[in-house]
MARMIMAR-498701 format. One record per residue: x, y, z of N, C-alpha, C, O in turn. Coordinates in pm, whole numbers, plus 50000, padded with zeros to 5 digits. Example, Ala and Ser with C-alpha at 12.3 -4.5 7.8 and 13.67 -1.06 7.14 Angstrom:
2
513194943150780512304955050780513204967050780514244966850846
512854977550708513674989450714512905000350787513415011450804
//
This chain:
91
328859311422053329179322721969329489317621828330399309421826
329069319921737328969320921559330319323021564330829331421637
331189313021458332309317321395332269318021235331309314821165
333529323021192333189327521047334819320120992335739319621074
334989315320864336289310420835336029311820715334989306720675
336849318820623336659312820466337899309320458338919312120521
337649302520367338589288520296339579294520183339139304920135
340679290620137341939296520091341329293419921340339286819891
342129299319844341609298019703342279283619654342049280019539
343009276419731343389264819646342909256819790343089260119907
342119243119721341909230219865342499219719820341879209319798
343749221019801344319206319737345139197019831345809205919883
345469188519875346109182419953347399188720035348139182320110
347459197520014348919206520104348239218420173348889224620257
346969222020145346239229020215345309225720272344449233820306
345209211120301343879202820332344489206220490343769214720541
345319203020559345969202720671345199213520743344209213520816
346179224520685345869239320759344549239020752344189236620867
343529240020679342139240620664341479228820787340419232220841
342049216820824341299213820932341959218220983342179226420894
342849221921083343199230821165342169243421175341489245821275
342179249021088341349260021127339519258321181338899263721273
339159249421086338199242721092337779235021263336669236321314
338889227521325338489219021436338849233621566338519232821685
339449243721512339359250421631338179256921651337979262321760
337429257321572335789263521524334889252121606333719255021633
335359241121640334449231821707333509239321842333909247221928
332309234021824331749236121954331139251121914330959257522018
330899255621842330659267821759329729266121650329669254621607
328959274721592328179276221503329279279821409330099288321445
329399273921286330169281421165329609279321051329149269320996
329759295821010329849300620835330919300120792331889307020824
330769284720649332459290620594332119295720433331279291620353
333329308120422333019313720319333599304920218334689300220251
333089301020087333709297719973333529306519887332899301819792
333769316619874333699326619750334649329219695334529335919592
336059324919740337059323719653338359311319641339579311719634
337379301319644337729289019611337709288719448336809293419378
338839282319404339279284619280339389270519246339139267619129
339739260419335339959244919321339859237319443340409240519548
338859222919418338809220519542339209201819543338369193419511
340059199719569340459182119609339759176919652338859183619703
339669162919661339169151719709339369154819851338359159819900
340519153119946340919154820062340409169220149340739171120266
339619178020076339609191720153338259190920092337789202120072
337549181920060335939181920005336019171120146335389175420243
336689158620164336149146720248336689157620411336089154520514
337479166220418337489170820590335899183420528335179185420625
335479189420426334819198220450332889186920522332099190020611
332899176820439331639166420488332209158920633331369155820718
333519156420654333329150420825333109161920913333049160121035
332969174720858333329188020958331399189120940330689191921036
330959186920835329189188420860328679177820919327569179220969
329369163720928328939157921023329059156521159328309150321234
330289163921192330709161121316329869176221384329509176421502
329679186021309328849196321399327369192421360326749194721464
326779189221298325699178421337325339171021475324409172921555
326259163121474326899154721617326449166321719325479167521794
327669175121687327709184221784325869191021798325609197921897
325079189021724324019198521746324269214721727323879222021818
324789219521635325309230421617325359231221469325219219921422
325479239321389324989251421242326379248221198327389250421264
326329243421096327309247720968327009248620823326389240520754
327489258320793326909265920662328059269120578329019275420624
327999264020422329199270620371328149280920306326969280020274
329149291220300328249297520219329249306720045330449306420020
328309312319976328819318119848330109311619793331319313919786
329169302319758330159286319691330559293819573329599296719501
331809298219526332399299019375332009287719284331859276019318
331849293219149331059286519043332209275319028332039264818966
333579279419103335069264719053334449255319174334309243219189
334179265719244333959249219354332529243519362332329234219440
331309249519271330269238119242330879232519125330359222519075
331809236919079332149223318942332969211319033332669199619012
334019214819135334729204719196333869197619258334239185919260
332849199319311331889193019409330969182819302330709171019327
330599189319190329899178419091331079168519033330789156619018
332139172019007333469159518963333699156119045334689149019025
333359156019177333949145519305332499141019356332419136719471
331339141819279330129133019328329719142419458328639139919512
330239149219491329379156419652328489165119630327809167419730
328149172119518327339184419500325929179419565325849167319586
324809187719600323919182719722324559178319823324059185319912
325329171519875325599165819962326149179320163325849180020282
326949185320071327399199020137326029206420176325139205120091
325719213320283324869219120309325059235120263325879242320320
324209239720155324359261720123323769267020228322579265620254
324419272320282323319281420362323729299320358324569302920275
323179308020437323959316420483324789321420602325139312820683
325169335120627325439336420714324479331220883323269331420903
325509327420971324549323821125324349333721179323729333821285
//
């Protein structure tokens, strides 16, 4: 079954936590995560958002962020990841 999670408007190291939390209970699942109102995004909540596309990879299973805010393709190009994250849409 497809899950859906969007992500809080701040990803900075005090919200990196809760965000894998929410994230690893989605395991074993297809997930869309929304970024459309990501406002800022850290180092630490960019590196759990790429082990979470690799590990459902692993898993053989869909993850998609999708409707990336224009703050978080700028955080993703100042932390070197832009391409790297997979766009997709909804599963």
């Amino acid at each position: 079954m497809p899950a859906d999670y969007t992500l809080p408007d701040v990803l900075n190291t005090q919200g990196a936590g809760d965000m894998l939390d929410a994230i690893s209970a989605c395991r074993g699942n297809d997930l869309a995560v929304d970024a459309s109102g990501v406002r800022h995004l850290g180092a630490q909540a960019m590196q759990i958002l790429l082990a979470a596309q690799t590990t459902w990879d692993v898993d053989q299973k869909h993850f998609h962020l999708c409707n990336i805010s224009d703050e978080m393709r700028r955080g993703l190009e100042l932390l070197g990841a832009d391409g790297v994250l997979r766009e997709g849409g909804a599963i």
